[in-house]
N, C-alpha and C positions, 0 to 999 in steps of 0.2 A: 374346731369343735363348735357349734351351734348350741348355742343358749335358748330356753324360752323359759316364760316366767306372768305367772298373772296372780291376781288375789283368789286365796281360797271361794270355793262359792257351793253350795247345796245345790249336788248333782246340774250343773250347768250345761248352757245348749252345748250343740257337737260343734259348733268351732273350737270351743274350747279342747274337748279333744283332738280335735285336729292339731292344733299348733304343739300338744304335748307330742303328738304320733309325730311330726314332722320335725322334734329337734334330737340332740344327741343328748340332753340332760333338760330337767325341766326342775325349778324352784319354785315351789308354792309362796308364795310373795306377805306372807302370815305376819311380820311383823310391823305392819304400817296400821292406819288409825281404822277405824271401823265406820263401814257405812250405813246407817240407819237409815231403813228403807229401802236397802239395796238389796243385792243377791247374795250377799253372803249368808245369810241365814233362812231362805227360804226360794222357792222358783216357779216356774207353772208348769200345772199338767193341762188335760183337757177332761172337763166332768160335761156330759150331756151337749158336746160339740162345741164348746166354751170353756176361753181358757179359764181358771182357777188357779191360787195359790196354796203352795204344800211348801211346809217348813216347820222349825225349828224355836221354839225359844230361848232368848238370852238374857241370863242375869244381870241385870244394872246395866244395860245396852246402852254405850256413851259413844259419840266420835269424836270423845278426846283420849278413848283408851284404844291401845293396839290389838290388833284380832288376837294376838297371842298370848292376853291379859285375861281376855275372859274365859266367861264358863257358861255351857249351856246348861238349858232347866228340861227336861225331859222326863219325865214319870214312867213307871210304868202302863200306866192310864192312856199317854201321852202318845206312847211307841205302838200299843194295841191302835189306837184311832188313827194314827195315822198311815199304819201294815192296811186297816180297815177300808181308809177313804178309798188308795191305792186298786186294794183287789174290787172294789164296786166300781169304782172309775172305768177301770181296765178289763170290765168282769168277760168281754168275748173277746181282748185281745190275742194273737198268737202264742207270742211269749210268757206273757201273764206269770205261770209259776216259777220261772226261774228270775225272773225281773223283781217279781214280790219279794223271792228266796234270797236274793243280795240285797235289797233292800232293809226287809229284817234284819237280815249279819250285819247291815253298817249303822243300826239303830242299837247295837248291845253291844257299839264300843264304849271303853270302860272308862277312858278318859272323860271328864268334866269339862276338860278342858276346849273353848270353840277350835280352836288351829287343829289343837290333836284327833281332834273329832272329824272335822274337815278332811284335813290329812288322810285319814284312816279312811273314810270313804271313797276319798280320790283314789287314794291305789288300791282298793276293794275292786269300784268301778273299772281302773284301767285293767285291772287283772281282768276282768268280765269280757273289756272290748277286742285284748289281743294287743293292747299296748306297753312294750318293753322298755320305754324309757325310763332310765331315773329318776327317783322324783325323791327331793330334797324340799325342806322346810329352809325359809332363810333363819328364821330365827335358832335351830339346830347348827348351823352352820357358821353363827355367830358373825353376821357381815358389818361390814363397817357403816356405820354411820352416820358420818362426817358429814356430808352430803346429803342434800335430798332433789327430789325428783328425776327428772333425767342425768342431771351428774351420778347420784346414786347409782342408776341403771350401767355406768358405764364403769362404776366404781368395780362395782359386781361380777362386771363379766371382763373386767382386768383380775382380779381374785379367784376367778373360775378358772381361767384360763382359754377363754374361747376368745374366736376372731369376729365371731356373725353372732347376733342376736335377733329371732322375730320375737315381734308382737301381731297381738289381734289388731286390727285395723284399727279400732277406736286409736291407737297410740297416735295414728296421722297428728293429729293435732297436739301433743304430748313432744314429741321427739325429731329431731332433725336427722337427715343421716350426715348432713356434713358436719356437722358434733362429732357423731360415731366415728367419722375417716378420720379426724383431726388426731383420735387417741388410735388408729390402727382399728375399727369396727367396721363389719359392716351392717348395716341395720336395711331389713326387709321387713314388712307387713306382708302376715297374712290374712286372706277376705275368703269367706267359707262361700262357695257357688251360689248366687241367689234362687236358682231354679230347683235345686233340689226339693224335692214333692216327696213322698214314703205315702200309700196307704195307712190311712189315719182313724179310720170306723167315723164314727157320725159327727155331721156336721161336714165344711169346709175344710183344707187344708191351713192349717194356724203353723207359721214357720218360726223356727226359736224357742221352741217350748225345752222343756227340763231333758235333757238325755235320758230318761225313764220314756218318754215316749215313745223317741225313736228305737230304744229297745225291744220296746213293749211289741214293735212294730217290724220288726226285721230281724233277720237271723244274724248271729256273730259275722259269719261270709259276708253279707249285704253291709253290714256296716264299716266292714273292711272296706269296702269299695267307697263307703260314704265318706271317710274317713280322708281319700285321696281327693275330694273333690273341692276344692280351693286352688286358688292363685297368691303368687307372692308377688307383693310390690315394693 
């Protein structure tokens, strides 16, 4: 069985879903410390050919508390402007109404909670793309926490029961694979195609923006295809 596993994030780029499409089960990685200024509560789209940020606020936003401690602040005020930025951003994109229409849906989850909120969106999202994986919360899951960093990782996927774990590339510099053999793993990194281009409306191609983009920008089918475009190392 294949493992994958990264920190929740607001609607993140498609490598991200890449590595969820390419395991057999996928953990939202929810209970570790919080990043401020990161991507877990916010991402980019593209407004007038440049990128911009869309997101989310969080109550008493610490990174000494774990994502699955807090709670976001979201208004109804909040959800209206931000459904709003969206359809103006996007207003000649293809997809437009159905991108906006999951969007909304993943703005009136009812949880407070950031993990749960995340969560709910992730598998909103994968339901959108055509992704069947599993997808688990660690903190649901109750994992052990003895360990931290890559022993943790390895803790995890002795608990799971799998043999292979990816990660997103960034892990290169995180994780060894001869760690992983030692306990019986094998560890691959995934790296999403650099060349990938998508018709993008105005301005330049801007690569890495929010998976709202490439939505916005390609049919379910096409992202199927986007979706295979990576290497494993």
């Amino acid at each position: 069985m294949i493992l994958g596993m990264m920190q929740p994030y607001f609607f993140p780029y498609l490598g991200y879903w890449q590595l969820m499409n390419a395991v057999d089960e996928y953990i939202i990685y929810d209970d570790v410390n919080y990043i401020k200024g990161g991507w877990i509560n916010r991402n980019r789209i593209k407004i007038n050919g440049e990128p911009a940020l869309l997101g989310i606020s969080v109550r008493k936003a610490s990174q000494n508390s774990l994502i699955c401690d807090l709670e976001v602040s979201i208004s109804d005020k909040d959800r209206d402007n931000l459904i709003k930025k969206l359809q103006v951003s996007y207003a000649k994109a293809p997809y437009k109404t159905d991108v906006v229409e999951l969007f909304a849906d993943t703005l009136k989850c009812e949880s407070a909670n950031l993990a749960g909120f995340l969560a709910y969106s992730n598998r909103k999202t994968a339901e959108y793309l055509g992704i069947q994986t599993p997808i688990y919360t660690a903190s649901e899951l109750k994992l052990d926490h003895t360990h931290h960093a890559q022993q943790r990782i390895i803790d995890i996927c002795k608990a799971r029961g799998c043999d292979k774990y990816i990660n997103a590339i960034g892990g290169k510099e995180l994780y060894d694979k001869e760690s992983f053999e030692q306990n019986g793993l094998e560890l691959g990194f995934l790296r999403m195609d650099p060349d990938i281009v998508y018709p993008q409306g105005k301005g330049e191609f801007i690569p890495s923006l929010s998976i709202l983009d490439v939505m916005m920008y390609n049919s379910r089918d096409e992202i199927q295809k986007l979706l295979d475009r990576y290497t494993l190392e």
